[in-house]
N, CA and C atoms as a LAMMPS dump frame, in Angstrom:
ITEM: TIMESTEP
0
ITEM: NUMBER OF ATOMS
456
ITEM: BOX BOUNDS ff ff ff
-5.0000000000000000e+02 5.0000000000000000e+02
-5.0000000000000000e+02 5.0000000000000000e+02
-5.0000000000000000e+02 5.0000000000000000e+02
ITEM: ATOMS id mol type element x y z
1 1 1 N 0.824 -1.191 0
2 1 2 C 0 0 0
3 1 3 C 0.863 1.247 0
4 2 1 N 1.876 1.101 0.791
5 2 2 C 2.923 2.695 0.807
6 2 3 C 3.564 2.512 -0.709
7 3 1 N 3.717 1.801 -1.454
8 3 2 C 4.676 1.692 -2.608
9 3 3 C 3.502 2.318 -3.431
10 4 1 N 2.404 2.454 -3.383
11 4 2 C 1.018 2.651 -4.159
12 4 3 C 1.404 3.879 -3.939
13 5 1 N 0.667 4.467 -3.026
14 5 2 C 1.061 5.821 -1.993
15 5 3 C 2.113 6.56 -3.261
16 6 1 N 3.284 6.33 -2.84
17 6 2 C 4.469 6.592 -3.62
18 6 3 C 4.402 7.122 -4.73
19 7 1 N 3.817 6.014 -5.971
20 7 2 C 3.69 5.529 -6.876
21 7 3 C 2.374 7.21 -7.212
22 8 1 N 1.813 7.174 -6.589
23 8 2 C 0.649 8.647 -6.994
24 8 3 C 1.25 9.135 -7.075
25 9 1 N 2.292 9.759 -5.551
26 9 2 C 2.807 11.002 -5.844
27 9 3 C 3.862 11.165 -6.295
28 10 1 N 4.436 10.48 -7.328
29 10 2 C 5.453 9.98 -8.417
30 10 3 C 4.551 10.545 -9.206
31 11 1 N 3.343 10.293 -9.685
32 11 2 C 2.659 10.503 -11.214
33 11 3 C 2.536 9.062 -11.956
34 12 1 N 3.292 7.723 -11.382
35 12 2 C 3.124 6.57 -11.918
36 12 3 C 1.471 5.551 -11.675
37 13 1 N 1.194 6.32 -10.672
38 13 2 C -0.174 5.8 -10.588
39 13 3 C -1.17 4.623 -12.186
40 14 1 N -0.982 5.282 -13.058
41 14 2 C -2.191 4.882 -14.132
42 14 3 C -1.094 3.712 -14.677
43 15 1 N 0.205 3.45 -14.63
44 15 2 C 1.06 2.614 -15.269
45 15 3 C 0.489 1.445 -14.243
46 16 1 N 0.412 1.407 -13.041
47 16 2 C 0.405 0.729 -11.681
48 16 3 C -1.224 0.173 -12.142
49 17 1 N -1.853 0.834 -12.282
50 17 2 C -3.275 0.596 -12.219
51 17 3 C -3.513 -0.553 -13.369
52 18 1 N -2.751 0.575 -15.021
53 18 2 C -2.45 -0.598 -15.816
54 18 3 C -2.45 -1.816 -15.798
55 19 1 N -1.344 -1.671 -14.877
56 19 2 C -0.425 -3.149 -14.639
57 19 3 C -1.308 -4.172 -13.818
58 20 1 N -1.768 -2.933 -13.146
59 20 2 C -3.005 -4.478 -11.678
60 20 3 C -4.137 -5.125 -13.155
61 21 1 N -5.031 -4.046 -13.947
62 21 2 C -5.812 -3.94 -14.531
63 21 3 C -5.47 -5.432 -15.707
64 22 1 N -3.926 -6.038 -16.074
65 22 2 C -3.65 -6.652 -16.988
66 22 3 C -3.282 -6.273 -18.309
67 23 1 N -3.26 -4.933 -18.34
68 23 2 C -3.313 -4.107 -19.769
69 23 3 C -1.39 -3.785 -19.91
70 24 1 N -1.212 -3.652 -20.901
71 24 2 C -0.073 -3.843 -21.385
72 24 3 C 0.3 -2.307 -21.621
73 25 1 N 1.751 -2.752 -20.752
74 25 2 C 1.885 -0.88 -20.76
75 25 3 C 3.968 -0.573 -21.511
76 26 1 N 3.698 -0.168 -22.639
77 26 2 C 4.827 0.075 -22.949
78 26 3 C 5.6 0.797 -23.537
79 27 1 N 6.609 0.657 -23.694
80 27 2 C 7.87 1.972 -23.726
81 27 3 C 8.469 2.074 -25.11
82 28 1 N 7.893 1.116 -25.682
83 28 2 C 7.913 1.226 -27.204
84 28 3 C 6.798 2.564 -28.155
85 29 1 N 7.762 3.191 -28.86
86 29 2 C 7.11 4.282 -29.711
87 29 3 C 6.602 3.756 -31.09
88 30 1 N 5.051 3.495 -31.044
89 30 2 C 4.246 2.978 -32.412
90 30 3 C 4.481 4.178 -33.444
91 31 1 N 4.445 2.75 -34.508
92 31 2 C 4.816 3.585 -35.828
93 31 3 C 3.504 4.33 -36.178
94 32 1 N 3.576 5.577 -37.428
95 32 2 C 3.183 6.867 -37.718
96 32 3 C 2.017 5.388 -38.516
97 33 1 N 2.573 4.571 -39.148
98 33 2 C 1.496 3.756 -39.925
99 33 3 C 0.493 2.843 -38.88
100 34 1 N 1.382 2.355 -37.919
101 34 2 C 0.35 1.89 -36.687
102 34 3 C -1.228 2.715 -36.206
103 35 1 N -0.406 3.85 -36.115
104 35 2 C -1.042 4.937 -35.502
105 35 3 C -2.234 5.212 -36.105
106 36 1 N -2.024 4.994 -37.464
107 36 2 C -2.925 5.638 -39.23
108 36 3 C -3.922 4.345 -38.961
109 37 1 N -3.516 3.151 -38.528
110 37 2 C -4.378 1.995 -38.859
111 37 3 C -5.086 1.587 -37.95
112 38 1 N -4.402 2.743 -36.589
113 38 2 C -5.503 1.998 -35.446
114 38 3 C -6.375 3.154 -35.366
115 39 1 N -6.14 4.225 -35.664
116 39 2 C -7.205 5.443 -35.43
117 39 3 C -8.238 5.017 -35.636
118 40 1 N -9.167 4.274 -36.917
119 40 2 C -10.705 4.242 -37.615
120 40 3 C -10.89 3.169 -35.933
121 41 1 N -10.459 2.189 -35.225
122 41 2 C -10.84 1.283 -34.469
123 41 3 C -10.969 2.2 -33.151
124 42 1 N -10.384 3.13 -32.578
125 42 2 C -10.547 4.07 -31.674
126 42 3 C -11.647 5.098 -31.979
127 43 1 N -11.866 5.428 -33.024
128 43 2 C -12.839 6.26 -33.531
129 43 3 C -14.437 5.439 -33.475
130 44 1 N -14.073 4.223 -33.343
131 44 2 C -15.417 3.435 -33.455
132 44 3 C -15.577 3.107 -32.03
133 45 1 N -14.523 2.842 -30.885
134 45 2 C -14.897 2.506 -29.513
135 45 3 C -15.521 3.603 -29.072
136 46 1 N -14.663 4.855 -29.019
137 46 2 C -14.888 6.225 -28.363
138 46 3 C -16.196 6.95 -29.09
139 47 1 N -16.209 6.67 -29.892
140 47 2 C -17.522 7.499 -30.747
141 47 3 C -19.004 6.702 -30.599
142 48 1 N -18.867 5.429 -30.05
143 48 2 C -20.273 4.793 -30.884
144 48 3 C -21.43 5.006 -30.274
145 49 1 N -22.53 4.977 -30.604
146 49 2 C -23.528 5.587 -30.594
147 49 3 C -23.782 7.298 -30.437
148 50 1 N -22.734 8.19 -30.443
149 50 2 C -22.556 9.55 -31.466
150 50 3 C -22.662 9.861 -32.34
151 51 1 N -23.762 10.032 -33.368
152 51 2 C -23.487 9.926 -34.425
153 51 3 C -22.355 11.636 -34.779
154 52 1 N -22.871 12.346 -34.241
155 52 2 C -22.272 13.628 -34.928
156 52 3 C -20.54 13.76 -33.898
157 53 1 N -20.428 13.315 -33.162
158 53 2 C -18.944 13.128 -32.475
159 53 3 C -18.598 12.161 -33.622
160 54 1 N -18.934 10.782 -34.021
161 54 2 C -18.108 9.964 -35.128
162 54 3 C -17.646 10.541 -36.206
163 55 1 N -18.965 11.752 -36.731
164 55 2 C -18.365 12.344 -37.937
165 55 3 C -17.48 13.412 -37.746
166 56 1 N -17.585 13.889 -36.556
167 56 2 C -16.405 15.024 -36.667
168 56 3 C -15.008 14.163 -36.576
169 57 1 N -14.602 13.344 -35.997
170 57 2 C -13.691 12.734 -35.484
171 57 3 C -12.859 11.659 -37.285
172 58 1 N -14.019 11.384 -37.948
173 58 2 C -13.6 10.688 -39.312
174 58 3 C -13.79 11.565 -40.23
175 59 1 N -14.01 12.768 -39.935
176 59 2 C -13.839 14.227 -41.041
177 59 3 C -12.839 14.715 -40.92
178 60 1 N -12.138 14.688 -39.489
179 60 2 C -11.087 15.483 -38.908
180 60 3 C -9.685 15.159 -39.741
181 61 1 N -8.766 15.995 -40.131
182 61 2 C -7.733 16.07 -41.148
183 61 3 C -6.449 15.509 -39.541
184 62 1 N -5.882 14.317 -40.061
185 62 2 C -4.907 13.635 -39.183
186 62 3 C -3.571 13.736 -39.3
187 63 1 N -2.819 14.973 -38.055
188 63 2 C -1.173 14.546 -38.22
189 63 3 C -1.089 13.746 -37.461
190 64 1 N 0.408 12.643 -37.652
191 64 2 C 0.793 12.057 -36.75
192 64 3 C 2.248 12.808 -37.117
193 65 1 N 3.102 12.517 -35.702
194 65 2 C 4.243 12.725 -35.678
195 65 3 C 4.831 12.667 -34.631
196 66 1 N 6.418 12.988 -34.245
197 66 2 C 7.18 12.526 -32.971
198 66 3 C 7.489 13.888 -32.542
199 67 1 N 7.243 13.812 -31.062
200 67 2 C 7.797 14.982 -29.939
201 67 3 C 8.346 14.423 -28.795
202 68 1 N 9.695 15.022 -28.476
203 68 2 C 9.852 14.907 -27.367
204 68 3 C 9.647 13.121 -26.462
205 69 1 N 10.148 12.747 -28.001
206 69 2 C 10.511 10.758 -27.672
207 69 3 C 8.428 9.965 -27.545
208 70 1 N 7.608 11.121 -28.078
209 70 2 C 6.203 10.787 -27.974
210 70 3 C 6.001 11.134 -29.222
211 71 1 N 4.338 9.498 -29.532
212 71 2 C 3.976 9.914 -31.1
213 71 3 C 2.749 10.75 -30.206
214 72 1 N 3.095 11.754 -31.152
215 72 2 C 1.529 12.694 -30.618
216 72 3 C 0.925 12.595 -32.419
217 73 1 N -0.81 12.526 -31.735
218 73 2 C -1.634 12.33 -32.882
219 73 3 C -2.36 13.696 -32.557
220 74 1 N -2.729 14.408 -33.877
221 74 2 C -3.004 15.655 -33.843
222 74 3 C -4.32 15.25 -34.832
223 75 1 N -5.628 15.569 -34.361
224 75 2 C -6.605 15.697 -35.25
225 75 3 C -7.375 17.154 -35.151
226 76 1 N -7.834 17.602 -36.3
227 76 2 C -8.072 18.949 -36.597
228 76 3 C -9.809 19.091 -36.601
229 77 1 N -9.99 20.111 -35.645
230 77 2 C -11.766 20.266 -35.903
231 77 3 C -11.989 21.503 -36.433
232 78 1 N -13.582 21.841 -36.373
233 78 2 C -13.903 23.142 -37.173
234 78 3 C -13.763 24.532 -36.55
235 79 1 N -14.019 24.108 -35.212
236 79 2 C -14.363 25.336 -34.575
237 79 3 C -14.085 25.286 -32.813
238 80 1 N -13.265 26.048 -32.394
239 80 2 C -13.222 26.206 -31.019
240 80 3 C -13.938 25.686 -29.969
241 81 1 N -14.953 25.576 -30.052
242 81 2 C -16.6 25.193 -29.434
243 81 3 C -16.307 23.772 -29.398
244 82 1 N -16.418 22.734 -30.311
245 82 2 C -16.052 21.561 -30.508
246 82 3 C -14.797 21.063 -30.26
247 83 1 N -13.668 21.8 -29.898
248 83 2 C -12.578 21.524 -29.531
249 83 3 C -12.41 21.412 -27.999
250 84 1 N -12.989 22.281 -27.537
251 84 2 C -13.481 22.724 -25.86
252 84 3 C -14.207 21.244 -25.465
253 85 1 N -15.535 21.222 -26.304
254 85 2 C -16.127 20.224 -25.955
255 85 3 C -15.166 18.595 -25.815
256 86 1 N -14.942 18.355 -26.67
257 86 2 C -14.364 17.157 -27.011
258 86 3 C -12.991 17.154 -26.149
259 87 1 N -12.162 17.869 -25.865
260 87 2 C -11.019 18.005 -24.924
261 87 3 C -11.62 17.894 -23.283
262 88 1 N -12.977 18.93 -22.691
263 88 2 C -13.285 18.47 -21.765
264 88 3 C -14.077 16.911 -21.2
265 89 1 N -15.072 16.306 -22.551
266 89 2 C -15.483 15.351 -22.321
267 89 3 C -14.73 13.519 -22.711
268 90 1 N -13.99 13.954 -23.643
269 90 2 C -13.584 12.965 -24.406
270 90 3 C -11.755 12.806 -24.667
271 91 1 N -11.006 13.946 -24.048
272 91 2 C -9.211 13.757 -24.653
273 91 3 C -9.211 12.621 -23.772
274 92 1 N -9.09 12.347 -22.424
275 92 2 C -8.415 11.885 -21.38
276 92 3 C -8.689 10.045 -21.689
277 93 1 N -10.342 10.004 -21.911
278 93 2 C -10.26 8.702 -21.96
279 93 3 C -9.929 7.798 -23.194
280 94 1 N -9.9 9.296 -24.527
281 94 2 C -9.333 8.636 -25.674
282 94 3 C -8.287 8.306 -25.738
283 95 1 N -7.115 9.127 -25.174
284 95 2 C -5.81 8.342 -24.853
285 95 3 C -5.654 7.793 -24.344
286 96 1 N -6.08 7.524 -23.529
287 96 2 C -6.017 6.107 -22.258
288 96 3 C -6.294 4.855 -23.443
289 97 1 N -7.393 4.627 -23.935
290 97 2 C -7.715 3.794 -25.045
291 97 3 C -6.693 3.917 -25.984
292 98 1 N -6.323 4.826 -26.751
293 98 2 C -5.6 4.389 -28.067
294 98 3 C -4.172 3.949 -27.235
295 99 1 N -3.491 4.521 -26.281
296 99 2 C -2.478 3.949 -25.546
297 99 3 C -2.524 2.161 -25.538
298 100 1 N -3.482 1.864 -25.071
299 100 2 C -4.011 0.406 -24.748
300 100 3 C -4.205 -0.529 -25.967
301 101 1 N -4.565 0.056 -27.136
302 101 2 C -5.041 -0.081 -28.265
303 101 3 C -3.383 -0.592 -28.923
304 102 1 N -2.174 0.232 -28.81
305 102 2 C -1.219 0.701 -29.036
306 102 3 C -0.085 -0.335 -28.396
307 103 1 N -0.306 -0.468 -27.049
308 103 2 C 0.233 -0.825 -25.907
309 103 3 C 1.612 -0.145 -25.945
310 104 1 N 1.469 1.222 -25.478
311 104 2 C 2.307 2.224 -25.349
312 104 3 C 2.018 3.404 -24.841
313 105 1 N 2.848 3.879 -24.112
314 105 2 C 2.459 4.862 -22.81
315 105 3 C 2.629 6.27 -23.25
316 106 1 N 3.359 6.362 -24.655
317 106 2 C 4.051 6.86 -25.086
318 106 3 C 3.593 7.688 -26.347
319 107 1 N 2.129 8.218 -26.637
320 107 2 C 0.874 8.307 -27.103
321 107 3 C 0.39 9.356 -26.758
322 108 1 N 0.164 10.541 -27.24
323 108 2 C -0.57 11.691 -26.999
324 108 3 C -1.482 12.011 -27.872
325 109 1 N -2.827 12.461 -27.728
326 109 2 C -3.972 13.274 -28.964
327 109 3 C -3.712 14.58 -28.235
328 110 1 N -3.748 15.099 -29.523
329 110 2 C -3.786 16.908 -28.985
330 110 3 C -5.166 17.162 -30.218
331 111 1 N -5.224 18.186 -29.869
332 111 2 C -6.842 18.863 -30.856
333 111 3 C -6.383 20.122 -31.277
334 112 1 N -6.108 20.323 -32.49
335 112 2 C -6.039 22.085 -33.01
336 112 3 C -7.399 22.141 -34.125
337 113 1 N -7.471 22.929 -33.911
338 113 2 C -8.648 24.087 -34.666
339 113 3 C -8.527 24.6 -36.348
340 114 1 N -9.02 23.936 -36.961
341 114 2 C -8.702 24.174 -38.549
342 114 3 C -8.145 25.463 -38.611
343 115 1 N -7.73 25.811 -39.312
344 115 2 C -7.92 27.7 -40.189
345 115 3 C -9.087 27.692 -40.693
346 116 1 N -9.5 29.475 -40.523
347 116 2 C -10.574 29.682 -41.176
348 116 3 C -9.879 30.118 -42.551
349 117 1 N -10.903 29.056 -43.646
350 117 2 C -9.919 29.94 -45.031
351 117 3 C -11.428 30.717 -45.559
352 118 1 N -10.884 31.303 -46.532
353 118 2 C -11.712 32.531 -46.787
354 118 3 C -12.486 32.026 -47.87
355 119 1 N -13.939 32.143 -47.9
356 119 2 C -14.664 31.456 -48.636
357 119 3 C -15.051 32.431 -49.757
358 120 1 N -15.117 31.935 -50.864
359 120 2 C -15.398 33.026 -51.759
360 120 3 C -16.957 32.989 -52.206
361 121 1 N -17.141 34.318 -51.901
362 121 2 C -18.916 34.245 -52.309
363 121 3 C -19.206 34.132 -53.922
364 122 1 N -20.318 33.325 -53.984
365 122 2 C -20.761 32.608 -55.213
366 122 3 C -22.309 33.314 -55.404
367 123 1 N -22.492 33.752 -56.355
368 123 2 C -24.239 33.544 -56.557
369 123 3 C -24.399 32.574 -57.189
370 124 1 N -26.053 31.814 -56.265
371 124 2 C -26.472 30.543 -56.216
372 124 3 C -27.602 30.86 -56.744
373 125 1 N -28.643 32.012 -56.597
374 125 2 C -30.084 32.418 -57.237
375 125 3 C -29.911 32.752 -58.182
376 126 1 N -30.814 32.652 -58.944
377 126 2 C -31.21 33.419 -60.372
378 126 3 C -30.956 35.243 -60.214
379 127 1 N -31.679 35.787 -58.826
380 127 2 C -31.321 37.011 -58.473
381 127 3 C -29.833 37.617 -58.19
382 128 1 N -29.239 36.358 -57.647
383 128 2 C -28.078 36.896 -57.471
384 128 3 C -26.947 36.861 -58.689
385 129 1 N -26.972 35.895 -59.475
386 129 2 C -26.551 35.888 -60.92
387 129 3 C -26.767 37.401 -61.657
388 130 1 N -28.371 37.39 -61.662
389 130 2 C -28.191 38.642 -62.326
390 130 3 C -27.917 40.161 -61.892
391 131 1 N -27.447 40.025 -60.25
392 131 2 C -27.346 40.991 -59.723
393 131 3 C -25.766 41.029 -60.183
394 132 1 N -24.772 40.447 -60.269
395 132 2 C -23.669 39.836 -60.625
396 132 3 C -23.357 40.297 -61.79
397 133 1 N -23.966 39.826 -62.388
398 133 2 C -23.62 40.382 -63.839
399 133 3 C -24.078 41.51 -64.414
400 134 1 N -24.845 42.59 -63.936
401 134 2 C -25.033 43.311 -63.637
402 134 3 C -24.046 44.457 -63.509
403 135 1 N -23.722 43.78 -62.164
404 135 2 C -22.284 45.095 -61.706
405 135 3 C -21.249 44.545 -62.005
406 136 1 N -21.006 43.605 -62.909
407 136 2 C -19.851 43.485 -63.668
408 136 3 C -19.622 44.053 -65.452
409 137 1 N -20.677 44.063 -65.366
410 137 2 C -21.301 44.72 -66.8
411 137 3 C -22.364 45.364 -67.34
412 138 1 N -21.533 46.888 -67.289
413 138 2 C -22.37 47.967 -67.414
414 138 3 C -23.309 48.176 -68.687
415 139 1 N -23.339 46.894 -69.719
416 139 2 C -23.819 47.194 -71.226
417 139 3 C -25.372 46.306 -70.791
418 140 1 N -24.902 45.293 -69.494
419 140 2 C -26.727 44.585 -69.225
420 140 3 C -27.166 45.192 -68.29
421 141 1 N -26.173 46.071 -67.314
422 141 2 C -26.917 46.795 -66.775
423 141 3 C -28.02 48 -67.33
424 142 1 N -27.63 48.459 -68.112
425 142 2 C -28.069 49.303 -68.96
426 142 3 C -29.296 48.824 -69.761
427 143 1 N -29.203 47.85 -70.431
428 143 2 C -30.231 46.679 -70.987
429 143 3 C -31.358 46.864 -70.358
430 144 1 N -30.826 46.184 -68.68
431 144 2 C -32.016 46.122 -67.751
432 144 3 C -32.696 47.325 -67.752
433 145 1 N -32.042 48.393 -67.52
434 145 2 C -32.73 49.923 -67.04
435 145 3 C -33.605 50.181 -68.158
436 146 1 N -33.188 49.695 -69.425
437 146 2 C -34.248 50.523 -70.789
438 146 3 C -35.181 49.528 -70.871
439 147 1 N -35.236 48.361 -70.905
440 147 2 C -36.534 47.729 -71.019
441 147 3 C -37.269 46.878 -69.446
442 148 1 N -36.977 47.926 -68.304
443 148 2 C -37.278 48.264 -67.565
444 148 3 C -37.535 46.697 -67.101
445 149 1 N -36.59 45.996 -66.521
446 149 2 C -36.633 44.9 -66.535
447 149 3 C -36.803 44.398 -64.919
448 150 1 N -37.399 43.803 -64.114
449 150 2 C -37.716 43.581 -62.704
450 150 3 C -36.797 42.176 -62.365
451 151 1 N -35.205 43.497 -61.609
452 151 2 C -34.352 42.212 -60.969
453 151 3 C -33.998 42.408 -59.552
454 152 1 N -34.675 42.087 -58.575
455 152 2 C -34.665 42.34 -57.415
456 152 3 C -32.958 42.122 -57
């Protein structure tokens, strides 16, 4: 019980727990392709019966890569809001799982926030087409005005 004790206030606690638990805990760093092939199987434990958490999570654009002797897996969401969410309800026990999944301790998800890229406005109505072409061209604008033509 004092080696337990210890063992918390070390920070080794969850290796210990691991270890009572039977789960395989190790010091080996999974490959970037491991990582790629176990994600869709973590995405299906942690997500299921979500439907709209599954799709953000298999929409989400995936780095993997090495830090600091750790593969950290980086998946990208839309918006701040959903990043908040999913970090307060869902980081802690997804790594715990893909770790296990992995059998490596050595495993981080982090969450960044797409860029906003700049969307270019389109006319989609008939009104907005001809509002469009219009103020791109002063010879139908003109058109319109003489045969007094109704383009909202």
């Amino acid at each position: 019980m004092g080696s337990r004790f210890a063992s918390i206030l070390n920070g080794d606690a969850s290796s210990e727990v691991r270890q009572e638990q039977g789960l395989a805990v190790g010091d080996n760093l999974p490959s970037e392709e491991a990582v790629k092939a176990a994600w869709p199987a973590l995405v299906e434990k942690v997500a299921a019966g979500r439907r709209q958490f599954m799709a953000a999570l298999n929409a989400a654009p995936l780095k993997v890569f090495e830090r600091d002797g750790k593969r950290i897996v980086d998946f990208q969401v839309v918006n701040a809001g959903q990043k908040n969410w999913i970090e307060e309800r869902f980081l802690k026990p997804m790594t715990n799982q893909f770790c296990e999944m992995l059998g490596s301790s050595r495993v981080e998800i982090e969450i960044s926030v797409l860029p906003e890229t700049k969307v270019e406005k389109r006319a989609y109505t008939p009104e907005e087409q001809a509002r469009e072409l219009m103020d791109s061209n002063p010879e139908v604008r003109s058109l319109v005005q003489d045969m007094s033509l109704d383009v909202r």
